[in-house]
C-alpha positions as a Markdown table, in Angstrom:
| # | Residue | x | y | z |
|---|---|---|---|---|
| 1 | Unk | -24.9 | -6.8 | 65.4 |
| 2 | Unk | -21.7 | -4.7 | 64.9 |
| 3 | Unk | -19.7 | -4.8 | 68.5 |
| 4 | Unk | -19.7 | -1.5 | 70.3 |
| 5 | Unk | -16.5 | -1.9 | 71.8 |
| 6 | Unk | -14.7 | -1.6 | 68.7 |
| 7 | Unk | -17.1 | -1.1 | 66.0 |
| 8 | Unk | -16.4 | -4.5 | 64.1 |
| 9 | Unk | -13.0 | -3.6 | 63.5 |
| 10 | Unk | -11.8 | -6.7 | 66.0 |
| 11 | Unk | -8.6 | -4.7 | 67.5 |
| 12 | Unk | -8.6 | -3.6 | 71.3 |
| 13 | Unk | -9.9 | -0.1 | 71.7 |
| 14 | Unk | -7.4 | -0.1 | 74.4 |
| 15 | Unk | -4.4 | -1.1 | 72.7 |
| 16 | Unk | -5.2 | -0.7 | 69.1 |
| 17 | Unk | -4.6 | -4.1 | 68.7 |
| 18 | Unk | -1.1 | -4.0 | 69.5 |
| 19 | Unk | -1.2 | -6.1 | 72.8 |
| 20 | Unk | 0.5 | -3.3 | 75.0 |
| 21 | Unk | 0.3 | 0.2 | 76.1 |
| 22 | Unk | 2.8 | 2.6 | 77.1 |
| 23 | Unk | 4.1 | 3.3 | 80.5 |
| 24 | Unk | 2.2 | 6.3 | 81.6 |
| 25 | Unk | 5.6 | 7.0 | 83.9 |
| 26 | Unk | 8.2 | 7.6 | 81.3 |
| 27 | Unk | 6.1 | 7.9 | 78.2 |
| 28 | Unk | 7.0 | 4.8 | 76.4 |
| 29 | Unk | 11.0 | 5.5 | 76.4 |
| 30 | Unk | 11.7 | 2.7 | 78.9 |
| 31 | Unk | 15.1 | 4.0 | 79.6 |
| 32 | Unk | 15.6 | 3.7 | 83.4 |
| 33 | Unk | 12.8 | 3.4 | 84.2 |
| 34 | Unk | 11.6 | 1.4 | 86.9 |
| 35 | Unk | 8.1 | 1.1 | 87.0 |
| 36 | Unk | 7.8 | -0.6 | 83.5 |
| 37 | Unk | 11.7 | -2.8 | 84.0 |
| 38 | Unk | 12.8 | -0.6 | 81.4 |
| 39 | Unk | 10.8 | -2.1 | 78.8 |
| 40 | Unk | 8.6 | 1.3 | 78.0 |
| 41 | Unk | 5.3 | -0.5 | 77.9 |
| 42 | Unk | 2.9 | -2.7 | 79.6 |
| 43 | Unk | 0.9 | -5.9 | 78.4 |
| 44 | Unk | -2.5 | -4.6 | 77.9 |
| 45 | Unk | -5.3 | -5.6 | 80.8 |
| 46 | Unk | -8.5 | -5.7 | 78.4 |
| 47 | Unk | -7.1 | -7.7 | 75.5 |
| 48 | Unk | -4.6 | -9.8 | 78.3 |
| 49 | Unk | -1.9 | -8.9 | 75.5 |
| 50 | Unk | -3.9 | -10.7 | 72.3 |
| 51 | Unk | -4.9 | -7.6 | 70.6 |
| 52 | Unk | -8.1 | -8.6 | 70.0 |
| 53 | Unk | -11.3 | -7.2 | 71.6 |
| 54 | Unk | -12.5 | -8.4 | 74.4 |
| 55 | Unk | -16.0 | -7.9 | 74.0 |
| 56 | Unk | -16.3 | -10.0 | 70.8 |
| 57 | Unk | -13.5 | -11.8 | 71.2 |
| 58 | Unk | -11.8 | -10.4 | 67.6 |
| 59 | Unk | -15.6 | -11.6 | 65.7 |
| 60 | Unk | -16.3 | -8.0 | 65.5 |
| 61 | Unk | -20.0 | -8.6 | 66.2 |
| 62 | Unk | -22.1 | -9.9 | 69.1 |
| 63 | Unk | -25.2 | -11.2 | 69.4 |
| 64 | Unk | -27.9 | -8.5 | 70.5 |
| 65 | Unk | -29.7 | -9.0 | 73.8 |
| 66 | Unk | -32.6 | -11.5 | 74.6 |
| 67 | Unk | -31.2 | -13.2 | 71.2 |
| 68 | Unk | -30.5 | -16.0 | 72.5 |
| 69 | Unk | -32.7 | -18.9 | 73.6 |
C-alpha cells in the first residue's frame, strides 16, 4: 500500500527531500547567526539528512498491517 507519510512520493515530508530545514532563529539567512554556526539550516532529524522518507525508507509503499507472516 501507498505510504502515508509521504503518499508514495519517497521525499521527507519534513524536508521535502532536501536533507535540511531552515533555522527557525534567523529564517534560513545564516548570517550571524549563532544557533545554526552561520550555516542557515539544520540536517533534518526524520530523514537523518538522506531525504528520503523515513517511514518507507524512499520505497514509497509499506506493507499494510498483519501482512506479514
Amino acid at each position: 500500500m501507498e505510504c502515508p507519510m509521504c503518499n508514495g512520493n519517497r521525499s521527507c515530508p519534513e524536508c521535502d527531500g532536501l536533507g535540511a530545514v531552515p533555522c527557525d532563529a534567523c529564517g534560513g539567512k545564516g548570517g550571524d547567526c549563532a544557533k545554526c554556526n552561520r550555516v542557515g539550516q539544520y540536517e533534518c532529524k526524520p530523514c537523518n539528512g538522506s531525504g528520503v522518507c523515513p517511514r518507507c525508507k524512499g520505497e514509497g509503499e509499506v506493507e499494510p498491517k498483519g501482512s506479514k507472516p
